[in-house]
Phi, psi and omega in degrees: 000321202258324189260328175309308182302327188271313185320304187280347174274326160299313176309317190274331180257002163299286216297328163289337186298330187265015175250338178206163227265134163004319190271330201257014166279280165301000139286002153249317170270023170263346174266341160278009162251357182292304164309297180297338143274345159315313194261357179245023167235037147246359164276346201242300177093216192080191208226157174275102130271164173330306190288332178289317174316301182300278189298340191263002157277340164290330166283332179291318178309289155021236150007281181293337170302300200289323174276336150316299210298305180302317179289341173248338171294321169280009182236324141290355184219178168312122128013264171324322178262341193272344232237328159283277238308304175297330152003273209271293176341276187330320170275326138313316170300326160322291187291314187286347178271348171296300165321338181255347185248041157092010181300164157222074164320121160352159179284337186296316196291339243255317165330313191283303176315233262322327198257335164288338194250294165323326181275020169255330170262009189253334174283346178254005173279132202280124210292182172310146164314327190288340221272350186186173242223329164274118187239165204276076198268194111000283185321299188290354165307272208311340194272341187271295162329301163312302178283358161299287191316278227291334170250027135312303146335321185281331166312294176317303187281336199290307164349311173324293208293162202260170179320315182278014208241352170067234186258326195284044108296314161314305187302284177321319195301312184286327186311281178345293163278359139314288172336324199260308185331288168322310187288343184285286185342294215290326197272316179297006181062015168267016179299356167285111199304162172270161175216173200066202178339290181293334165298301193321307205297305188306302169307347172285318193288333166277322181286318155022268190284346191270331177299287154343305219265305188329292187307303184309323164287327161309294207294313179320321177273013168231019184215167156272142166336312229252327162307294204260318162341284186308291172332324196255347157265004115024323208275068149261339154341281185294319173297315153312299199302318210265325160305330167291302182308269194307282193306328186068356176289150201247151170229163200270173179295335196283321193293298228254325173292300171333303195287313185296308171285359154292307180308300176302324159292334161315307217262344156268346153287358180261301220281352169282000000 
């Protein structure tokens, strides 16, 4: 549920990023998705501890850099290519801090990185010049890759917070990245909201992302990191189909070689 949800919550704020700027997107769906989880971890109940605090404001900071980044990268560059790419990123960061805090994955998991790192270069190779009007440039790298890290990190941290703390670590995470969203807007002079179209998107794109995050938080507190981390990222699926599906964007064979050994790395790193 949470990598379907977050797959179609990219789609939908990619495809507004590219009628209006990235920021003035997620200033509308991060305080709507801030609501909707505020009312469903007072509905749910659990304790305010230290730790939800601390890690779900670090996860939040997290998190909203990592969707800025992502949200202009999907909006400046392919759909289809930026969205494995951030992926593969994504999914990784997870695993290597499991290697650095004593994890010892299988040869099998160890196989799937070794296969994550070939499907980043096969996945970044740039389709015919003709084929889209978005193209794979450096900026758009450095923006995927960067928002890859950052919300890998959001994994890391969410991870932290304990069982009994429910949802109010989610709730500090979305409080935070309002907070920080609105302060990027104010310095960058994008504090006007979208309207039309590009509203309508963001707002489909915060209940969403609050659906996303919920799922996302269940599974961390009932899995290992290195398990439901990898699983939600899986949501390129849904963002590749609907970029093909909708968008008509097309990727070359080298490209399409890529989504499959990401896909196959996904699934030795998990079953590993």
């Amino acid at each position: 549920m949470s990598a379907a949800s977050f797959g179609v919550t990219d789609f939908v704020g990619g495809v507004a990023a590219r009628q209006v700027a990235a920021l003035r997107v997620i200033m509308i769906s991060t305080p709507v998705s801030m609501l909707l989880i505020g009312g469903l971890a007072v509905v749910t109940g659990g304790f305010v501890t230290p730790h939800s605090v601390i890690f779900g404001v670090l996860g939040g900071v997290s998190q909203a850099m990592g969707v800025w980044w992502f949200f202009s990268a999907l909006g400046s560059g392919p759909i289809s290519v930026v969205s494995p790419l951030a992926a593969v990123v994504d999914a990784s960061v997870p695993v290597a801090f499991g290697l650095f805090s004593g994890e010892r994955p299988s040869h099998v998991a160890m196989t799937g990185i070794a296969l994550a790192l070939m499907a980043v270069v096969l996945i970044s190779r740039q389709a015919d010049a003709g084929s889209a009007a978005h193209r794979f440039t450096s900026k758009v790298a450095w923006l995927t890759i960067g928002s890859g890290v950052a919300l890998g990190l959001n994994f890391v941290c969410i991870d932290h917070t304990e069982f009994q703390s429910r949802l109010w670590p989610l709730l500090f995470a979305r409080a935070a990245a309002t907070v920080l969203v609105f302060g990027m807007a104010a310095a960058t002079r994008n504090t006007a909201p979208p309207s039309g179209f590009p509203l309508r998107l963001a707002l489909i794109a915060g209940v969403l992302d609050a659906a996303a995050n919920v799922a996302m938080v269940l599974t961390l507190h009932t899995s290992l990191l290195s398990l439901g981390s990898v699983l939600i990222s899986l949501y390129p699926a849904a963002t590749v189909m609907l970029a093909v599906l909708v968008l008509r964007e097309r990727v070359n064979r080298w490209q399409v070689a890529g989504m499959a050994l990401a896909a196959a790395a996904v699934t030795m790193i998990t079953t590993g």
